[in-house]
Every structure is written in C-alpha cells, then in structure tokens.
PDB file with SEQRES, HELIX, SHEET and CRYST1 records, atoms N, CA, C and O in Angstrom:
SEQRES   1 A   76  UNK UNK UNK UNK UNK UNK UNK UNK UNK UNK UNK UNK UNK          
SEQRES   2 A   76  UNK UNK UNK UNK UNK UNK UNK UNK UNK UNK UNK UNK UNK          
SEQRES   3 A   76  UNK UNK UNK UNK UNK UNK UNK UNK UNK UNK UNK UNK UNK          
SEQRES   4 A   76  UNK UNK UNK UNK UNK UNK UNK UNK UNK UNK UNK UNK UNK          
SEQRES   5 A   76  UNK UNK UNK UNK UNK UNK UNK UNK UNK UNK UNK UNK UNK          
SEQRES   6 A   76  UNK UNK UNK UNK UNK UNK UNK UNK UNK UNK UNK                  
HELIX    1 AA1 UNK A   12  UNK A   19  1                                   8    
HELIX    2 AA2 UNK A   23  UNK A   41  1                                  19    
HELIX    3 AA3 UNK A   48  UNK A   59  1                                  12    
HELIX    4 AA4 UNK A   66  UNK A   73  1                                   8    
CRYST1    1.000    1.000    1.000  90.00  90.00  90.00 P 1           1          
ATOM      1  N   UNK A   1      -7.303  17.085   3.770  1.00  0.00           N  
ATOM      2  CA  UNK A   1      -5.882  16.996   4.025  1.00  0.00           C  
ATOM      3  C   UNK A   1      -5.132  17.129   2.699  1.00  0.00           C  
ATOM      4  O   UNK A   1      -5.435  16.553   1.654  1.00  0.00           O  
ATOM      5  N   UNK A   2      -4.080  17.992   2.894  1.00  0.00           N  
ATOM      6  CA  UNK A   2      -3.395  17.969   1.186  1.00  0.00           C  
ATOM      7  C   UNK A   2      -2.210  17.179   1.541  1.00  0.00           C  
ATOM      8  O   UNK A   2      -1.554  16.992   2.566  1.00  0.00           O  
ATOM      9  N   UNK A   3      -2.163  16.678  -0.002  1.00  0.00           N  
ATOM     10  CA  UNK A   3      -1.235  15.303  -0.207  1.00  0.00           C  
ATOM     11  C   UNK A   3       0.407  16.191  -0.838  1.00  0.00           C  
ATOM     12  O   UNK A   3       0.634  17.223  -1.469  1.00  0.00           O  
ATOM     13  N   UNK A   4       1.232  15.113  -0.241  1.00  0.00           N  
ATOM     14  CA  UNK A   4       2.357  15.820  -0.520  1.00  0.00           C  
ATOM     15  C   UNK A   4       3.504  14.013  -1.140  1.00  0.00           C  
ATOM     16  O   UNK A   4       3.837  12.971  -0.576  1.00  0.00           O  
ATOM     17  N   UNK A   5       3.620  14.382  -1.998  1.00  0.00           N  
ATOM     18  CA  UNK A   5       4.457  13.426  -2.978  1.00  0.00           C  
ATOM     19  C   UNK A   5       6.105  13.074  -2.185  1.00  0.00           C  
ATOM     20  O   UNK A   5       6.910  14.005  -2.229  1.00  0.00           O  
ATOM     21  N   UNK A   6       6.492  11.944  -1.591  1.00  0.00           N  
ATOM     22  CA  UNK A   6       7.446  11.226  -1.616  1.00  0.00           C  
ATOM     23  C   UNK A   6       8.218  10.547  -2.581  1.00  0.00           C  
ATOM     24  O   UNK A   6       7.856  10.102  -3.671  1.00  0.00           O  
ATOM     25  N   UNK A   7       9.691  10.516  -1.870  1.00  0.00           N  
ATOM     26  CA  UNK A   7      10.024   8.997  -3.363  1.00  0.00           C  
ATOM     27  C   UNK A   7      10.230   7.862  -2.507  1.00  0.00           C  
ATOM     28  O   UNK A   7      10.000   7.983  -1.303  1.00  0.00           O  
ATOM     29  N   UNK A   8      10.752   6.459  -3.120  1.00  0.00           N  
ATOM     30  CA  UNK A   8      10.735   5.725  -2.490  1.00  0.00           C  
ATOM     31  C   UNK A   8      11.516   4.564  -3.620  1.00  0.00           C  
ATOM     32  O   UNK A   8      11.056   4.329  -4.737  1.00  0.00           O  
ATOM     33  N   UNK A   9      12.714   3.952  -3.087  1.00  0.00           N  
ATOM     34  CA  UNK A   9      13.411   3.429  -3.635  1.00  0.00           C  
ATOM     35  C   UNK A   9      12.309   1.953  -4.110  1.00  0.00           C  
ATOM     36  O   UNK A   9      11.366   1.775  -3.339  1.00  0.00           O  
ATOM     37  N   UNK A  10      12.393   1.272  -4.933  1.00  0.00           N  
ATOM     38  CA  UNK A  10      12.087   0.253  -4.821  1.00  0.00           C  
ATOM     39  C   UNK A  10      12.454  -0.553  -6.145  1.00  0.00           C  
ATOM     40  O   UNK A  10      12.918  -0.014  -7.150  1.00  0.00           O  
ATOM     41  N   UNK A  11      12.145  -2.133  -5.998  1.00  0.00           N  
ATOM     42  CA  UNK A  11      13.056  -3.218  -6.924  1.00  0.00           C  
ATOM     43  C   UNK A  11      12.343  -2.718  -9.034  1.00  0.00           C  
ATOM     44  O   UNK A  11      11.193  -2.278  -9.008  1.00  0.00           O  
ATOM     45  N   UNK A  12      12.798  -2.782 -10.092  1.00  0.00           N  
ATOM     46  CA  UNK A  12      12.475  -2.713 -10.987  1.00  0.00           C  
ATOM     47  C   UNK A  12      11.205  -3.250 -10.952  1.00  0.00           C  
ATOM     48  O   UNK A  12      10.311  -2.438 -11.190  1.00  0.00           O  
ATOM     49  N   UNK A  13      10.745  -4.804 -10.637  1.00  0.00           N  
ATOM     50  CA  UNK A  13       9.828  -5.109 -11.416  1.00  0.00           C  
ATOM     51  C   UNK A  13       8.578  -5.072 -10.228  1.00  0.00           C  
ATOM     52  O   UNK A  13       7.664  -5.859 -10.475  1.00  0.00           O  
ATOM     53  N   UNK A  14       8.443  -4.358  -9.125  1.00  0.00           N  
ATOM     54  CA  UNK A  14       7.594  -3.536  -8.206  1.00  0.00           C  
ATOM     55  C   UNK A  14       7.487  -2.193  -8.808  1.00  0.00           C  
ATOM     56  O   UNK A  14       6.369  -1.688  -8.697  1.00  0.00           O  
ATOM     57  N   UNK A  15       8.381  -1.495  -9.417  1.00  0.00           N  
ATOM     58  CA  UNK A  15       8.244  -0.080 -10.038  1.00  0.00           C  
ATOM     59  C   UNK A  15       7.498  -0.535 -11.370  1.00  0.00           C  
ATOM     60  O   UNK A  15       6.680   0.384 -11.393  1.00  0.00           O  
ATOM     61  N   UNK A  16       7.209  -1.259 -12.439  1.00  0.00           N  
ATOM     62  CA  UNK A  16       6.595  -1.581 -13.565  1.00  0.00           C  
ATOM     63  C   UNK A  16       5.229  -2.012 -13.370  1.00  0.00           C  
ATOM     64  O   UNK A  16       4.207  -1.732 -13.996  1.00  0.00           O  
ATOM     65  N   UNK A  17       5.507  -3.028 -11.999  1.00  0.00           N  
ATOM     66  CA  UNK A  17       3.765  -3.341 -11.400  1.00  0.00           C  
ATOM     67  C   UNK A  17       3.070  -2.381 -10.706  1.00  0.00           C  
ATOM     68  O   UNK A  17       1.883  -2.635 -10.502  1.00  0.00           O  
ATOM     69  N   UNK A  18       3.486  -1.394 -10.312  1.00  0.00           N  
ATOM     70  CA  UNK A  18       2.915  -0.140  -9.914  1.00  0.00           C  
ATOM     71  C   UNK A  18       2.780   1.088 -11.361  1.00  0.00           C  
ATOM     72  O   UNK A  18       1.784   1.797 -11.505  1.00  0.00           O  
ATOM     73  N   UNK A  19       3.495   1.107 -11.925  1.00  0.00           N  
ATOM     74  CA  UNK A  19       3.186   1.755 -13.334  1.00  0.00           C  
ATOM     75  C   UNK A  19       2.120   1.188 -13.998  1.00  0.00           C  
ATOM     76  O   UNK A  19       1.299   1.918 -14.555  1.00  0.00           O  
ATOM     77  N   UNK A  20       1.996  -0.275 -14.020  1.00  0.00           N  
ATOM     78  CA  UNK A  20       0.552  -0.428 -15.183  1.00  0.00           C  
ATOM     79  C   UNK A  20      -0.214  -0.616 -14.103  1.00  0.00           C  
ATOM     80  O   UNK A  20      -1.059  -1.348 -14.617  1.00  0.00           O  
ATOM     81  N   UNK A  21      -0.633  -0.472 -12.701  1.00  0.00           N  
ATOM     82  CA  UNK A  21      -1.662  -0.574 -11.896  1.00  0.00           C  
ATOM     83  C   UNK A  21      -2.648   0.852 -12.465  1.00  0.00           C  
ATOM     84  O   UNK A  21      -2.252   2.002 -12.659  1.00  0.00           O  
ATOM     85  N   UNK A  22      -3.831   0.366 -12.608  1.00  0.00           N  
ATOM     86  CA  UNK A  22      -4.868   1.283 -12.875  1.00  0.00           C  
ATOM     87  C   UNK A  22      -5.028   2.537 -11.520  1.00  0.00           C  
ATOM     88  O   UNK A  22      -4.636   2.347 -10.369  1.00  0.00           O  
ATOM     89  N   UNK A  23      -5.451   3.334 -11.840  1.00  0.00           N  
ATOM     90  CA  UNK A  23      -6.108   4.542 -10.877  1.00  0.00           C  
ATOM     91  C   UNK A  23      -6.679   4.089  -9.200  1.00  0.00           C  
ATOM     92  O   UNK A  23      -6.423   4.415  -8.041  1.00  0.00           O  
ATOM     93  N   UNK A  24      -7.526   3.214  -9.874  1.00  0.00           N  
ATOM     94  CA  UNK A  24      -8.230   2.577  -8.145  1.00  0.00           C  
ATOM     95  C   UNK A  24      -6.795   1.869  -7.594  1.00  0.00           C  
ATOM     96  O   UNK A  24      -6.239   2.300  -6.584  1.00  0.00           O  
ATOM     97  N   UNK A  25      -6.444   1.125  -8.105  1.00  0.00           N  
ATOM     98  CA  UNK A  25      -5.379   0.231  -7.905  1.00  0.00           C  
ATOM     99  C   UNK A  25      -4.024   1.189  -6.927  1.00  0.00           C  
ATOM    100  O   UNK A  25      -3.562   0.989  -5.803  1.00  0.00           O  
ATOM    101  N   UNK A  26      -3.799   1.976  -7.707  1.00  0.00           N  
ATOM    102  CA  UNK A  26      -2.732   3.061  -7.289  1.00  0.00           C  
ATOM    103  C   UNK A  26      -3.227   3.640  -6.355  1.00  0.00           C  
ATOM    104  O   UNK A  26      -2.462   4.037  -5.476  1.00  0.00           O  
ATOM    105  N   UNK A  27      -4.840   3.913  -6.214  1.00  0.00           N  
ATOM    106  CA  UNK A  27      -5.215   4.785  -4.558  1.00  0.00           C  
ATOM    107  C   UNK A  27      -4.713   3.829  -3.847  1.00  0.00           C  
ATOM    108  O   UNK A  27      -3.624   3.806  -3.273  1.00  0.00           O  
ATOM    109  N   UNK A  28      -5.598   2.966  -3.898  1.00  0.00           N  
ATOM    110  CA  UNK A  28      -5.555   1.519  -2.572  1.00  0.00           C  
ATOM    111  C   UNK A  28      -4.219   1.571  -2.117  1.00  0.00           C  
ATOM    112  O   UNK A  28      -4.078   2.044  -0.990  1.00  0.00           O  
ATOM    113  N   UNK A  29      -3.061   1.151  -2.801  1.00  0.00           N  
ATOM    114  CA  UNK A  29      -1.368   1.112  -2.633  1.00  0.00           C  
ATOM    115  C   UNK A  29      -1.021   2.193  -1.565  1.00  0.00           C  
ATOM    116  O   UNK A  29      -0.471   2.050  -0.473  1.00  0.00           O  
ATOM    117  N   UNK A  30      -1.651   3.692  -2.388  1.00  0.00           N  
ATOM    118  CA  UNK A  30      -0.918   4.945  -1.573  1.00  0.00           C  
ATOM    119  C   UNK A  30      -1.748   4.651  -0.149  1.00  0.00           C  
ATOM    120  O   UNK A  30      -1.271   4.588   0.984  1.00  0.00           O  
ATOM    121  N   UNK A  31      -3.024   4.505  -0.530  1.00  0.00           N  
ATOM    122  CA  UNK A  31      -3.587   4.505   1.050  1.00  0.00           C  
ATOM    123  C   UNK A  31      -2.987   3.793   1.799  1.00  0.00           C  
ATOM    124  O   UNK A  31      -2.583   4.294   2.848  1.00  0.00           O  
ATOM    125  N   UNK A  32      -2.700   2.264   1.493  1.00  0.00           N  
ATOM    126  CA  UNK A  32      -1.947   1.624   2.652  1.00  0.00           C  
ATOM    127  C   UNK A  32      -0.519   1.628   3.170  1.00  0.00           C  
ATOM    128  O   UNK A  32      -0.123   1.066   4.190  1.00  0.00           O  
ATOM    129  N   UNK A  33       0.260   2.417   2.231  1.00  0.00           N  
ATOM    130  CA  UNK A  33       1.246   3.135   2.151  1.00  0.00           C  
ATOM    131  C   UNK A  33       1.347   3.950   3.759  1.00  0.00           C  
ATOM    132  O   UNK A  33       1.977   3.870   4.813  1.00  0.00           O  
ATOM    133  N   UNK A  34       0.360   4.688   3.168  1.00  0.00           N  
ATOM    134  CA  UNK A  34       0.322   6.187   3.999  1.00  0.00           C  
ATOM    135  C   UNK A  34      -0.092   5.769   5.685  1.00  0.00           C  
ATOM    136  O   UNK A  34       0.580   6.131   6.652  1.00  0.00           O  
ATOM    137  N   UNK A  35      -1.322   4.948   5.759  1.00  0.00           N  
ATOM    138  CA  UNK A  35      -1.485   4.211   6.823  1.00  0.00           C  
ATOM    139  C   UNK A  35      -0.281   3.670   7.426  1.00  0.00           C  
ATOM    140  O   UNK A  35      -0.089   3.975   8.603  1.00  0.00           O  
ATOM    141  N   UNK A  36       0.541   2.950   6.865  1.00  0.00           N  
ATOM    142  CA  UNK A  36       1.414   1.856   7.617  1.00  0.00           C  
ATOM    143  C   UNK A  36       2.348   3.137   8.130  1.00  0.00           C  
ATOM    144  O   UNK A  36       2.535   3.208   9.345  1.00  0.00           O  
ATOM    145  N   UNK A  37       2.917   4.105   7.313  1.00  0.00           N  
ATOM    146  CA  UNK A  37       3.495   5.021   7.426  1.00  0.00           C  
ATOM    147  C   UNK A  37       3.263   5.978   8.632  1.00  0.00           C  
ATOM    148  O   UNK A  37       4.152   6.328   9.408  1.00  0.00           O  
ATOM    149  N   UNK A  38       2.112   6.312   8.686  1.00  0.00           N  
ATOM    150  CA  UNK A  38       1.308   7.673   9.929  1.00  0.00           C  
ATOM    151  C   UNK A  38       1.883   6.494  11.009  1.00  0.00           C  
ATOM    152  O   UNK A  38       2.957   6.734  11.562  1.00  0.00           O  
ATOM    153  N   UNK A  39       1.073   5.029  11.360  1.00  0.00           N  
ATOM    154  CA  UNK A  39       0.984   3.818  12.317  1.00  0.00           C  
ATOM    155  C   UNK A  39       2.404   4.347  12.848  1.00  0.00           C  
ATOM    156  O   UNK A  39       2.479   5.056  13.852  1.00  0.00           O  
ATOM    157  N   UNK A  40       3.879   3.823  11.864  1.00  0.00           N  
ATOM    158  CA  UNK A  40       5.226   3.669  12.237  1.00  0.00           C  
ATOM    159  C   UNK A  40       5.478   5.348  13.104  1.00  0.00           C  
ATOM    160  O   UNK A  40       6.310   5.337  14.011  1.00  0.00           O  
ATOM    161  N   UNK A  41       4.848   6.539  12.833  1.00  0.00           N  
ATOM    162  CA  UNK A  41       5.645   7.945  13.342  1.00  0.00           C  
ATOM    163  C   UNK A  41       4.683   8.070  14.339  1.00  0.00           C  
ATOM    164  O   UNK A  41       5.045   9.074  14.953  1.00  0.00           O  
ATOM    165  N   UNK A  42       3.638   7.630  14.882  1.00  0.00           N  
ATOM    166  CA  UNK A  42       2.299   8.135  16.113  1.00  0.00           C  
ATOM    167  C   UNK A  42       2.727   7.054  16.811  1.00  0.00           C  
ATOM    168  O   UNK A  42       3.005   5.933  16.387  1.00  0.00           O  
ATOM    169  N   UNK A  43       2.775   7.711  18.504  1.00  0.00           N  
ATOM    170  CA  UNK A  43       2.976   6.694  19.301  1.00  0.00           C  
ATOM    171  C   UNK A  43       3.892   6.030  19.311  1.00  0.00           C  
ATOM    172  O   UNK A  43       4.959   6.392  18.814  1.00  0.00           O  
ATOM    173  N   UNK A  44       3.638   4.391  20.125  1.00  0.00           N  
ATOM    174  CA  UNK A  44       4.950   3.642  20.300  1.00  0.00           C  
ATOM    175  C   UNK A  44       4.773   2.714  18.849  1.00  0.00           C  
ATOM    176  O   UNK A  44       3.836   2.375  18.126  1.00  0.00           O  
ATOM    177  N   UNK A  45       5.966   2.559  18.879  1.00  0.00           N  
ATOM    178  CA  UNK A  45       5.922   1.645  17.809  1.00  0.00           C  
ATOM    179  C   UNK A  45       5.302   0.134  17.726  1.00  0.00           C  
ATOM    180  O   UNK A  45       5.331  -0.755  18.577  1.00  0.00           O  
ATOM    181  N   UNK A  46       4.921   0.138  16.851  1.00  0.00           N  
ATOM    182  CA  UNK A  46       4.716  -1.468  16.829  1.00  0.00           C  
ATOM    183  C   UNK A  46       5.218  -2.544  15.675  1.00  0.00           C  
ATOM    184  O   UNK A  46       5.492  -2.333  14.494  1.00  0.00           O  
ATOM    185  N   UNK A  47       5.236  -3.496  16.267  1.00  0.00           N  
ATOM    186  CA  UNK A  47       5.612  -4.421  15.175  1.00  0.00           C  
ATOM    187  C   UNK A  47       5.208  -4.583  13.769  1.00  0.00           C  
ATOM    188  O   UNK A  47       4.070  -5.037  13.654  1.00  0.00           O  
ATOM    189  N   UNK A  48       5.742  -4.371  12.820  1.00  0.00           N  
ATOM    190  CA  UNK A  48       5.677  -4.849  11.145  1.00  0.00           C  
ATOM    191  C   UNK A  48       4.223  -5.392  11.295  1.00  0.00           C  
ATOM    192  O   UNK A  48       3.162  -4.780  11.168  1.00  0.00           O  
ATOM    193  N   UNK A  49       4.491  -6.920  11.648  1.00  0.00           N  
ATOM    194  CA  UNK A  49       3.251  -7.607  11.443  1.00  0.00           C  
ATOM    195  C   UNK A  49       2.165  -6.905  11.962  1.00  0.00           C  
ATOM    196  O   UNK A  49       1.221  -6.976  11.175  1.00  0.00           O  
ATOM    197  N   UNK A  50       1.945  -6.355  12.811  1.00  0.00           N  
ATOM    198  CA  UNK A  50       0.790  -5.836  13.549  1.00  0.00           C  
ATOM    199  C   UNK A  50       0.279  -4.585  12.284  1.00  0.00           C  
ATOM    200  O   UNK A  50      -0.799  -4.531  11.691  1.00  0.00           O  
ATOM    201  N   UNK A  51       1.248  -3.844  12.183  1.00  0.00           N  
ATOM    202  CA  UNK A  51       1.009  -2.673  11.111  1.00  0.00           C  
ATOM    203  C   UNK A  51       0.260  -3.253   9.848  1.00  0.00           C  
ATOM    204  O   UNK A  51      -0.693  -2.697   9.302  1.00  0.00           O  
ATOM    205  N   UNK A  52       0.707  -4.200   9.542  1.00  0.00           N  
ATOM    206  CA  UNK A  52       0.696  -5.039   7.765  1.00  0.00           C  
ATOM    207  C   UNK A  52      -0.548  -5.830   7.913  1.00  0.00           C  
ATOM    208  O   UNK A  52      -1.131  -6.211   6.898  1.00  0.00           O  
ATOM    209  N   UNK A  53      -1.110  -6.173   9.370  1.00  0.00           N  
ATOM    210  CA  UNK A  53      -2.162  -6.748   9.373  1.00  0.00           C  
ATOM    211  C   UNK A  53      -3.633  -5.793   9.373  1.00  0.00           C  
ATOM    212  O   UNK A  53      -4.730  -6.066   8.886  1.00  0.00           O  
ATOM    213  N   UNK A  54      -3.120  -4.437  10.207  1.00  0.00           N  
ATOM    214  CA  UNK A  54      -4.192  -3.540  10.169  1.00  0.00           C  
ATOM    215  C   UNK A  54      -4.183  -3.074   8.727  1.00  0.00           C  
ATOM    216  O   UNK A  54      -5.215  -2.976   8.064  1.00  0.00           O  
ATOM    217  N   UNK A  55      -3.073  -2.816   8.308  1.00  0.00           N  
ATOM    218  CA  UNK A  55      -2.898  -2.362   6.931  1.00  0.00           C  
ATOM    219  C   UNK A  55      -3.979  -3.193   5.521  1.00  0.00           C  
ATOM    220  O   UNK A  55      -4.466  -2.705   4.501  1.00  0.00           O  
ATOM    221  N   UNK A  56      -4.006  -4.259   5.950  1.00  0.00           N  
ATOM    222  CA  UNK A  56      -4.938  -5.722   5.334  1.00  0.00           C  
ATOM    223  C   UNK A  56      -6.146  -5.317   5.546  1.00  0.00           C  
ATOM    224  O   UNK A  56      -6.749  -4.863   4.574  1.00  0.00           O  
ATOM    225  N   UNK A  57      -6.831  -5.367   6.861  1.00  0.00           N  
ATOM    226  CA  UNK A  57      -7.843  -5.363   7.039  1.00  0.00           C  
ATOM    227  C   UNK A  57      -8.651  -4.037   6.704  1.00  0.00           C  
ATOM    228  O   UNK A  57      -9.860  -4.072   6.475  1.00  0.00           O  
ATOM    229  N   UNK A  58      -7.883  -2.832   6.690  1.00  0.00           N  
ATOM    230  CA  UNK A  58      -8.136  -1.646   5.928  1.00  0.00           C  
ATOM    231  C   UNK A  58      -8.283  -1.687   4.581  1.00  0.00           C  
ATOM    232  O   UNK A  58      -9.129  -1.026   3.978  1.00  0.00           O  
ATOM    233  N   UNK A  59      -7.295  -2.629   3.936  1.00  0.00           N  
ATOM    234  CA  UNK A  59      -7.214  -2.689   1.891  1.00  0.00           C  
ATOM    235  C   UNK A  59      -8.424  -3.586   1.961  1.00  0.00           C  
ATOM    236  O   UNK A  59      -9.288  -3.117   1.220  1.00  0.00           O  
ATOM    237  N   UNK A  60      -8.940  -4.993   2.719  1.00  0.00           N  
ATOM    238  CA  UNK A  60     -10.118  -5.378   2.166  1.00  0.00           C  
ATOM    239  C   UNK A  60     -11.227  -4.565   3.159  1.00  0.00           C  
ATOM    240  O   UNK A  60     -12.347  -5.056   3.023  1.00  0.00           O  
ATOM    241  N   UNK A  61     -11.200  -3.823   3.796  1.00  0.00           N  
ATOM    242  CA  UNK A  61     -12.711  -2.974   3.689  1.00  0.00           C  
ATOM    243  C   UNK A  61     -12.544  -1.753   2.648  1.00  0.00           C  
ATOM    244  O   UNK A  61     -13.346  -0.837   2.469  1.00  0.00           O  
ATOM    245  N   UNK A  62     -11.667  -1.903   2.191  1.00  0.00           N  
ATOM    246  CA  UNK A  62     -12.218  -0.697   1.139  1.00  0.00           C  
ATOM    247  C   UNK A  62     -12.085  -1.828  -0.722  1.00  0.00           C  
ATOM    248  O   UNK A  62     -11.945  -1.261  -1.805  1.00  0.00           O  
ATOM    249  N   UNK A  63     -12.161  -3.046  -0.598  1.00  0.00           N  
ATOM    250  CA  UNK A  63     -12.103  -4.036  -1.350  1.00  0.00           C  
ATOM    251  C   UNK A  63     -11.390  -4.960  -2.209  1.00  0.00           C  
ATOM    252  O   UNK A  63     -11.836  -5.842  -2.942  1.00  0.00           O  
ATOM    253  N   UNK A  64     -10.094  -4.561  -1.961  1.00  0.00           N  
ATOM    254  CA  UNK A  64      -8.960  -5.082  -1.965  1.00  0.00           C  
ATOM    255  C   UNK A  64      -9.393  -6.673  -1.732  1.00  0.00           C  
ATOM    256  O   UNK A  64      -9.842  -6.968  -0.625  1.00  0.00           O  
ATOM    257  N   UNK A  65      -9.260  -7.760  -2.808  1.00  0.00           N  
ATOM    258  CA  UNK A  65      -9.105  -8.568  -2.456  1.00  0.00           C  
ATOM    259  C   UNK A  65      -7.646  -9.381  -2.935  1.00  0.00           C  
ATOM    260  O   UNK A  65      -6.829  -8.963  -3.755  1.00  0.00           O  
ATOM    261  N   UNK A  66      -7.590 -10.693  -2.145  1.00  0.00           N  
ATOM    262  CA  UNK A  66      -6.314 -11.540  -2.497  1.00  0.00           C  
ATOM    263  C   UNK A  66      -5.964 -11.746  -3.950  1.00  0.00           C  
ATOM    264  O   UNK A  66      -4.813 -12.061  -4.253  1.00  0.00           O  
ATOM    265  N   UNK A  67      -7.196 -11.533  -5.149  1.00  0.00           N  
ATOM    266  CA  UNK A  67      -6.684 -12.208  -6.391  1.00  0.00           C  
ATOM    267  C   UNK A  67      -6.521 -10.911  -6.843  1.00  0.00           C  
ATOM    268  O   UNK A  67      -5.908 -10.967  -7.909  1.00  0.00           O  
ATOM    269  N   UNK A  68      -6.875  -9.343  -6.426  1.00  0.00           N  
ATOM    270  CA  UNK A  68      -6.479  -7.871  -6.965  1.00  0.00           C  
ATOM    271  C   UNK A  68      -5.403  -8.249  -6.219  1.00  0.00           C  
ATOM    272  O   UNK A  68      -4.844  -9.026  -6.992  1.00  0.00           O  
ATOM    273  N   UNK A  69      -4.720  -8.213  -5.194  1.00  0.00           N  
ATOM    274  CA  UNK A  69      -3.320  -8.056  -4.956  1.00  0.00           C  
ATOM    275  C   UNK A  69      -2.546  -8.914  -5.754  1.00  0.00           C  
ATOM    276  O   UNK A  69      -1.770  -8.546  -6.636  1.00  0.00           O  
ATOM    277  N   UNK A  70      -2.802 -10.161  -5.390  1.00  0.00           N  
ATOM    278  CA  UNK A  70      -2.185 -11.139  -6.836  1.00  0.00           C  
ATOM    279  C   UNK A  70      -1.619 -10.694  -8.317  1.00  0.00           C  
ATOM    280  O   UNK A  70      -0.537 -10.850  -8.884  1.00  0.00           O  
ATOM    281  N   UNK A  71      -2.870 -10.060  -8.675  1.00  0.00           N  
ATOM    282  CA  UNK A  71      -2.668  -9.349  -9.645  1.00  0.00           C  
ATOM    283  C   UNK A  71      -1.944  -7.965  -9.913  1.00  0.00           C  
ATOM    284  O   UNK A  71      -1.241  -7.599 -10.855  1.00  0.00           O  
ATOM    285  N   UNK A  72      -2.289  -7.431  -8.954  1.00  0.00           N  
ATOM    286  CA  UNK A  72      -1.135  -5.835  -8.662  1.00  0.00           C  
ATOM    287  C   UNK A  72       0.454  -6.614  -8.395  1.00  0.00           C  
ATOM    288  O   UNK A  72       1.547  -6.064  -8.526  1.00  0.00           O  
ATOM    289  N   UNK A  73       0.348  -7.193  -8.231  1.00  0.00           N  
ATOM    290  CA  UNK A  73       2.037  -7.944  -7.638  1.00  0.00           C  
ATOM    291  C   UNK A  73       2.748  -8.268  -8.862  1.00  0.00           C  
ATOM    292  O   UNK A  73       3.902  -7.891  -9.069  1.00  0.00           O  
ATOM    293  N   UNK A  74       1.928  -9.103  -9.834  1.00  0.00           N  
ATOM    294  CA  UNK A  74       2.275  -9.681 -10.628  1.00  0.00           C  
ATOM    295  C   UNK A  74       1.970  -8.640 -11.703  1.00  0.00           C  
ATOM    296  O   UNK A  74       1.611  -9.349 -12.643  1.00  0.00           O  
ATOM    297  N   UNK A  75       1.922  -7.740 -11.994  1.00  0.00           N  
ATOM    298  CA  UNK A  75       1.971  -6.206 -13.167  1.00  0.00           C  
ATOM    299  C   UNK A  75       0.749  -6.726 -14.310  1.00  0.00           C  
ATOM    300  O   UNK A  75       0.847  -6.649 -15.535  1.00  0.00           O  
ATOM    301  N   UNK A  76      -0.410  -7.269 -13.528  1.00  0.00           N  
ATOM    302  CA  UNK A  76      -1.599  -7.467 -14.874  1.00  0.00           C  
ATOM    303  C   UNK A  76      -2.117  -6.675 -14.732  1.00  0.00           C  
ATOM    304  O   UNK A  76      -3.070  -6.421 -15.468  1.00  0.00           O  
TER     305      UNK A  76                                                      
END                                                                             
C-alpha cells in the first residue's frame, strides 16, 4: 500500500514529543493514527472509546507498552 502524507493541527508540546520520538516510536504513532482513522471512514461509526481501545490493543501487540507511551507523551 503506498503511504500518502497528511497534516494535522496539533498542541506545541505534542508536536516536540513527536519530533524527538525515535523511528520505531514514530511508526507505532502513524500506525495507530492510520488505524483509528480507516475504523472512523469504513462502516458505521463507532464510538471514540471503542476505536482508542482497539487502537491499544493493536499498539501493545506490536509492543507498545504503558511506560513507552509515558515516555512518547512526555518528549524523552
């Protein structure tokens, strides 16, 4: 599938914690990005939470855990 670049408004210090996020770090993001994204335009819609939870359970099978998000949040 070829990837095609969006923008996306967001707060200063979410744009700085996504700038020093490393390579793996920055896939994981776009992937769940892109997921929650396809979820919201296929089909009926569903609720936020429902999306954000599949969205979860997708970032930790590919290994995403709570203290890497911690850390992606917080720009270490």
């Amino acid at each position: 599938m070829r990837s095609r670049t969006i923008t996306i408004p967001v707060d200063p210090q979410t744009a700085r914690a996504y700038g020093a996020a490393g390579d793996e770090a920055k896939r994981k993001i776009q992937v769940l990005l892109s997921l929650w994204l396809r979820e919201l335009s296929v089909g009926e819609p569903e609720s936020l939470k429902k999306v954000m939870e599949e969205a979860g359970r997708e970032a930790q099978a590919r290994g995403l855990t709570p203290e890497k998000l911690d850390s992606l949040l917080k720009g270490a």
